[in-house]
C-alpha positions in Angstrom: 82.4 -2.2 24.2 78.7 -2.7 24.1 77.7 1.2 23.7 79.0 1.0 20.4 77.4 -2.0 19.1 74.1 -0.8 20.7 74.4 2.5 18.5 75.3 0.6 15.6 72.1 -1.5 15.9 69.7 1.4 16.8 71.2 3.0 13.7 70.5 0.1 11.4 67.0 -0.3 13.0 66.5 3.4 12.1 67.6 2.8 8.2 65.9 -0.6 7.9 62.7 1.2 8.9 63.6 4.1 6.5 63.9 1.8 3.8 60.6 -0.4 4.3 58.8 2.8 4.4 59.9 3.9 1.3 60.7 0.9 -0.8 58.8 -2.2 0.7 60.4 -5.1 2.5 61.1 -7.3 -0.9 62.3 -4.1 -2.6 64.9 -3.7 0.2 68.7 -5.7 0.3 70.6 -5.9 3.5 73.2 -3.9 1.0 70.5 -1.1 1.1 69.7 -0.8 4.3 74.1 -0.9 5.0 74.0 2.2 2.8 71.4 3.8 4.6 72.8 3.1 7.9 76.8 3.7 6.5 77.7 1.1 7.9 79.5 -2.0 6.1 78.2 -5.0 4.9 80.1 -6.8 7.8 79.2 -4.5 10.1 75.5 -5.6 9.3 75.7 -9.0 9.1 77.3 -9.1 12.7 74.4 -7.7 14.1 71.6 -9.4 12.1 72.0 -12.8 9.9 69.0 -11.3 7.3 66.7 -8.8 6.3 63.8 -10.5 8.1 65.7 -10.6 11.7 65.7 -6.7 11.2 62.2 -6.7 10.3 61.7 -9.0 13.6 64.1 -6.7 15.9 62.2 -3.8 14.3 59.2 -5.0 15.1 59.8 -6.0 18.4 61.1 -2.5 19.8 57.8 -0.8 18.0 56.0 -3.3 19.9 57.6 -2.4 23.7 57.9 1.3 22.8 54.1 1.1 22.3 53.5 -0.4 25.2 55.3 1.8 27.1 53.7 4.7 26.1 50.2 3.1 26.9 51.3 2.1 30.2 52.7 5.6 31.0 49.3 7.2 30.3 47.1 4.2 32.2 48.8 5.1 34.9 48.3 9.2 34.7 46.1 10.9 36.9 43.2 12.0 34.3 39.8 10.2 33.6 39.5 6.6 33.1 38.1 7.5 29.5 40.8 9.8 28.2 43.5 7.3 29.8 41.7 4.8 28.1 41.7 6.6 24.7 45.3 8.1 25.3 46.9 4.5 25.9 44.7 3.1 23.0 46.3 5.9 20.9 49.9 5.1 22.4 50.0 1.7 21.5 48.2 1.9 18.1 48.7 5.1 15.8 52.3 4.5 14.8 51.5 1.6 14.0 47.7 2.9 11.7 50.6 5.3 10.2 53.0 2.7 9.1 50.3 0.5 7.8 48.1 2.3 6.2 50.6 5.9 5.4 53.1 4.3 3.7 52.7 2.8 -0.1 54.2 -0.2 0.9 51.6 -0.6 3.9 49.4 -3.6 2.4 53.1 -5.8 1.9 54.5 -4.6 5.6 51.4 -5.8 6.9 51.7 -9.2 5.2 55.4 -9.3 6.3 54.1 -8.1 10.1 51.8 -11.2 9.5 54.3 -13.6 8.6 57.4 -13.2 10.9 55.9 -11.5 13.6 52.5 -12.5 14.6 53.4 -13.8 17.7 55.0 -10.3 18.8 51.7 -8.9 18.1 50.0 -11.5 19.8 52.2 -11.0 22.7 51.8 -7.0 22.7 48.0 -7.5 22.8 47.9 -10.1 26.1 50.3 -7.5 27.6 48.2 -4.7 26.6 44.9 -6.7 28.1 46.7 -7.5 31.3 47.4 -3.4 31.7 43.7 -2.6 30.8 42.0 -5.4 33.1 44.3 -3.8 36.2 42.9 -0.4 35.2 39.8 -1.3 35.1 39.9 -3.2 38.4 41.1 -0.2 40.3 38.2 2.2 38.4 36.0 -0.8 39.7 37.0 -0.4 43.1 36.8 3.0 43.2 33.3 3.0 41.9 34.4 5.2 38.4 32.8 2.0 36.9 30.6 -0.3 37.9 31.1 -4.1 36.4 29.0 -6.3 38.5 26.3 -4.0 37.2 26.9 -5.2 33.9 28.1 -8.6 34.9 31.4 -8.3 33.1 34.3 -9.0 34.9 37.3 -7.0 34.8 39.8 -9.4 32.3 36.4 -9.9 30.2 35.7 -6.5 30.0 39.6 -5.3 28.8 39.3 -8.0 26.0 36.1 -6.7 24.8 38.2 -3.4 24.3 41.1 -4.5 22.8 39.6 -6.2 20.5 37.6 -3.8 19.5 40.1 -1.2 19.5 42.0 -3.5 17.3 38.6 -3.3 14.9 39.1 -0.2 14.5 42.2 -0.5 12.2 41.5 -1.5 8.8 42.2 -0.4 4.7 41.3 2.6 3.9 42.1 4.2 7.5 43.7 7.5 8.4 44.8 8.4 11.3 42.6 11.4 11.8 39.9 8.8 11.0 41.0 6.1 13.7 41.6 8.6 16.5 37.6 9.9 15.7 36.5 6.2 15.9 38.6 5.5 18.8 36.7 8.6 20.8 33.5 7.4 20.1 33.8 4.1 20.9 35.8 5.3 24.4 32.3 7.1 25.0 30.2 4.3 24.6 32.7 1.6 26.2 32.8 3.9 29.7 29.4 4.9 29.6 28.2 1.6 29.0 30.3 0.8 32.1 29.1 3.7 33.8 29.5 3.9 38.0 26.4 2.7 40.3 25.0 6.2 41.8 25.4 6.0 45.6 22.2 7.0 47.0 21.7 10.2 49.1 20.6 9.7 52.9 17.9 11.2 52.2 17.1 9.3 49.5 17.8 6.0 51.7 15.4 7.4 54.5 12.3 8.2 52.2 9.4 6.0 52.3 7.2 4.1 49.8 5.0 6.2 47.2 2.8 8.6 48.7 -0.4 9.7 48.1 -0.3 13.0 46.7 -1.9 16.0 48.8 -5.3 16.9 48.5 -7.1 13.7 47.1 -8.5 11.4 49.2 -10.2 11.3 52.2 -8.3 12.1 55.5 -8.1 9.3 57.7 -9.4 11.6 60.9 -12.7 12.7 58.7 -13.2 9.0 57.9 -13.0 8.2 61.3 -15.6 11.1 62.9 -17.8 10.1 59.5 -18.3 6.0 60.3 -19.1 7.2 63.7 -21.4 9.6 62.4 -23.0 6.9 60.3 -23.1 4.6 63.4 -24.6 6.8 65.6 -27.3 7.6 63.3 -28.1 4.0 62.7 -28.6 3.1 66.4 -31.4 5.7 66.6 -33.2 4.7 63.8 
């Protein structure tokens, strides 16, 4: 029956990540992470041939569980900015908490680098696709304006991704990335901020105009040079 095998897996996932947490991913057997999951050694190995295709599978569900929460909020009904920031947070705080929370974070990393860079390469292109369709629609529905900074849509997604991907680094918190994340939000949506539709009034209005009260009217400088005409042709 598949159910079972499917809870099996789910609960070695869950104890795999328990254990790389705690003890680091060369600290961790395939015997612990049995014992954490109690389940037998057999049991394991019929789901996964090693420790680094749990690492992989664990990866890979982080991965789509991220990207599903970013795409839920992209698709919510509030401001392009805090959808923005929301799926930005979605897609990259557990992953800021894993890194940089646990002891182990620098050696995860490494491992992340090692047997699973091309999932994280993937999640990024997916994550770009979802952001240059957001920003399309806020194009077209003039919460953004992109031919006013000549950045088209899939240009201007990469320049957040990556940049929200910047944001990560040693050191960080969480509390710390989600204030840089904000700020740059501000900046990136302002900076794409939408072309004011003039008013019809403002459409209608002419040229500069010469302000009240200076100058000569054009009637008085009509009856003067008449004036002055007249007074030549009797002299």
């Amino acid at each position: 029956m598949p159910r079972p095998v499917t809870a099996t897996r789910e609960r070695i996932l869950l104890a795999a990540f328990r254990r790389f947490a705690q003890y680091g991913f060369r600290r961790t057997s395939m015997e612990d992470i049995a014992d954490e999951a109690g389940v037998s050694r057999a049991a394991l190995y019929l789901q996964f041939r090693n420790k680094e295709a749990i690492f992989r599978s664990l990866s890979q569900q982080l991965h789509e569980e991220a990207l599903a929460r970013a795409e839920a909020v992209l698709h919510g009904p509030q401001p392009l900015a805090e959808r923005l920031r929301g799926a930005a947070e979605a897609k990259s705080l557990r992953f800021v908490e894993i890194a940089y929370g646990s002891p182990h974070g620098s050696e995860l990393l490494d491992e992340s680098n090692r047997l699973c860079g091309d999932l994280a390469a993937q999640s990024e292109r997916r994550f770009g696709e979802l952001v240059t369709a957001v920003l399309r629609r806020a194009g077209r529905a003039r919460e953004i304006d992109l031919a006013g900074v000549e950045l088209p849509a899939a240009e201007a997604a990469e320049l957040f991704v990556r940049t929200v991907s910047g944001l990560k680094g040693p050191g960080v918190t969480v509390d710390i990335y989600r204030r840089r994340l904000a700020a740059f939000v501000r900046v990136f949506v302002a900076g794409l901020g939408s072309r004011a539709q003039p008013t019809t009034a403002a459409r209608r209005a002419p040229g500069r105009r010469r302000p009240q009260g200076t100058g000569t009217p054009s009637r008085t400088r009509r009856t003067t040079a008449s004036a002055s005409t007249s007074s030549a042709s009797a002299s």
